[in-house]
One Martini backbone bead per residue (centre of mass of N, CA, C, O) as a GRO file, in nm:
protein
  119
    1UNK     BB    1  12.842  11.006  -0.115
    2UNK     BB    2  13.132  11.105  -0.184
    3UNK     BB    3  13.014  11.341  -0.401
    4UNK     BB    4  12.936  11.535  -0.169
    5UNK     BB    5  13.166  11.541  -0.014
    6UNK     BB    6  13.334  11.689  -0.288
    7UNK     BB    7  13.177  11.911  -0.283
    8UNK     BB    8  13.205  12.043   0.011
    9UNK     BB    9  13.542  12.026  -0.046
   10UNK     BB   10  13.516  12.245  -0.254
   11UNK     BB   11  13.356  12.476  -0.104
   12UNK     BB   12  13.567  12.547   0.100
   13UNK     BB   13  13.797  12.611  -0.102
   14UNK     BB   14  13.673  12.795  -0.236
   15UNK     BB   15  13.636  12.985   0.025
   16UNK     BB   16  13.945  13.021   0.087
   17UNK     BB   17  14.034  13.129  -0.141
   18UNK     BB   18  13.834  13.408  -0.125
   19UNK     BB   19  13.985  13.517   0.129
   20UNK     BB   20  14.229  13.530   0.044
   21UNK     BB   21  14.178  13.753  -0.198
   22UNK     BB   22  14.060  13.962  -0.028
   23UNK     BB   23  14.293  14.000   0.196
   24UNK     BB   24  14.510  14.116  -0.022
   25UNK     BB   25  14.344  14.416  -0.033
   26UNK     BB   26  14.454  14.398   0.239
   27UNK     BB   27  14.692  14.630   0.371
   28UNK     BB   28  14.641  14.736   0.623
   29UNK     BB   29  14.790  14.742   0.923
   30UNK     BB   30  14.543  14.714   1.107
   31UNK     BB   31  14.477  14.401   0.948
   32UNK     BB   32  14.695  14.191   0.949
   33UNK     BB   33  14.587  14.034   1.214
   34UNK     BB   34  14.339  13.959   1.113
   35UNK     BB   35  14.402  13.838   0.819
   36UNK     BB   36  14.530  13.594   0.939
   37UNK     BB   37  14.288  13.494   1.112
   38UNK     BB   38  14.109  13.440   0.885
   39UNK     BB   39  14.302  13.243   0.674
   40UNK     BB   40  14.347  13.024   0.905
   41UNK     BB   41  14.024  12.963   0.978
   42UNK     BB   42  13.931  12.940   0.682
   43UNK     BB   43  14.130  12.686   0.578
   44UNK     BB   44  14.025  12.516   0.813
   45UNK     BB   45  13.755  12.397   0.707
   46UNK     BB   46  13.861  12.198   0.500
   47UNK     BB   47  14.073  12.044   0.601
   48UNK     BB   48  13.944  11.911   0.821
   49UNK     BB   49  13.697  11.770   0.669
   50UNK     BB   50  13.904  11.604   0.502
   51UNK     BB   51  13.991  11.459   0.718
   52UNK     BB   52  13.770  11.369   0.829
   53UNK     BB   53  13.678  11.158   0.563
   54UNK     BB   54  14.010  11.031   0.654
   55UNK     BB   55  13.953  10.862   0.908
   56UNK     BB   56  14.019  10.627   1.115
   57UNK     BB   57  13.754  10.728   1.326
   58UNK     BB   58  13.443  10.817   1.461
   59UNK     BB   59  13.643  11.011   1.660
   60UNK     BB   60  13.822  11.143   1.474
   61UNK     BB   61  13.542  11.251   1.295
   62UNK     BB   62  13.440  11.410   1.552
   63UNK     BB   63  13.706  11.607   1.587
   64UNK     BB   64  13.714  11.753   1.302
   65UNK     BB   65  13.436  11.845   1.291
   66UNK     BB   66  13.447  12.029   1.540
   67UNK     BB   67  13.730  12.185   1.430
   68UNK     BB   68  13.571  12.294   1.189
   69UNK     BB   69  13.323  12.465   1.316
   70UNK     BB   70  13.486  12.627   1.493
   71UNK     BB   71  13.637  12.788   1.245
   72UNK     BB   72  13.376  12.908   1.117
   73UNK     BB   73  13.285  13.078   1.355
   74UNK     BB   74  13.564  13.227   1.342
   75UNK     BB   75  13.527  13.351   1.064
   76UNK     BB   76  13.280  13.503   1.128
   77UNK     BB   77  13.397  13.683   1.286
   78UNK     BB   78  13.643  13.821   1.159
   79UNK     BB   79  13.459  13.927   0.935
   80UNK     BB   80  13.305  14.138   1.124
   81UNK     BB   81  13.536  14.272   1.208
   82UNK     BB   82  13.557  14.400   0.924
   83UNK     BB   83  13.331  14.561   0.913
   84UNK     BB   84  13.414  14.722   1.199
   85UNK     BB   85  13.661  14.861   1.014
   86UNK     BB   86  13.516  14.894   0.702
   87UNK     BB   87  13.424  14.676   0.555
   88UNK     BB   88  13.192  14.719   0.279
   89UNK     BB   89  13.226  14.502   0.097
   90UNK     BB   90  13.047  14.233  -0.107
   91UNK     BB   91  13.261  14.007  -0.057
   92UNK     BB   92  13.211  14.011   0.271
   93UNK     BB   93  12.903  13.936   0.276
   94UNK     BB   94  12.955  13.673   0.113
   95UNK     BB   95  13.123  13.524   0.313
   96UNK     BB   96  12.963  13.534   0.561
   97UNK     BB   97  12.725  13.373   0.446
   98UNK     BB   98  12.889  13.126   0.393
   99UNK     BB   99  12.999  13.155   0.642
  100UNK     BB  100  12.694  13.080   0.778
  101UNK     BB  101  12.668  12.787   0.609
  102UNK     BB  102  12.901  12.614   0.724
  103UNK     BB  103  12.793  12.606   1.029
  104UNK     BB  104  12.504  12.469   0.937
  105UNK     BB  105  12.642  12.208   0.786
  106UNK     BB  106  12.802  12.120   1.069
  107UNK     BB  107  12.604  12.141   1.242
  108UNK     BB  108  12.437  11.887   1.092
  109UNK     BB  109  12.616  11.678   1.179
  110UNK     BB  110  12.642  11.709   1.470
  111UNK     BB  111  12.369  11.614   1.516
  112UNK     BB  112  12.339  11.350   1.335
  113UNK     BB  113  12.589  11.221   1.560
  114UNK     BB  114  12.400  11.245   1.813
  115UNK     BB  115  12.205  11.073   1.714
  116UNK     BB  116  12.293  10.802   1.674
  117UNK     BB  117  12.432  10.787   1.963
  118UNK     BB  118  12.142  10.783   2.113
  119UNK     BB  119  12.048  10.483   1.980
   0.00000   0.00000   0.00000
């Protein structure tokens, strides 16, 4: 179980990094704050992740993994907004669905996390 885990913890990073370089492309004035916002949400999703991992309770494990999902949700809407500023290239489509892709399988740990408590 542990290779699915650092599996996992390996696809966000490798997420994060790909949004940083995408990020540094985008130069425009316009785009400053955004792309700021953007690289702080897309990199706390693998490090949150990484943390519930290596939680030290249960409580602990359910409080990181709700603050992955809510910043995966968070940089999907980021992508969002620079589609609609104008970035139509093909690597922004590829993260966005990518996040949209890491929402829905923290979406499922949470979903897991709630039916186990609810036994």
């Amino acid at each position: 179980m542990k290779q699915d885990n650092y599996d996992l913890e390996e696809r966000m990073l490798d997420f994060g990094a790909r949004v940083v370089k995408h990020c540094s492309g985008l130069r425009d004035y316009e785009m400053v704050n955004i792309t700021a916002q953007l690289i702080r949400s897309a990199t706390s999703i693998g490090a949150n992740y990484c943390e519930a991992n290596n939680a030290a309770s249960k409580q602990d494990f359910r409080s990181k993994i709700f603050i992955a999902k809510k910043e995966a949700a968070e940089t999907k809407y980021w992508l969002k907004m620079l589609k609609r500023l104008g970035d139509e290239s093909s690597e922004r489509d590829v993260l966005e669905q990518e996040s949209q892709e890491l929402l829905m399988i923290l979406q499922k740990i949470v979903n897991t996390m709630r039916q186990k408590s609810a036994k």
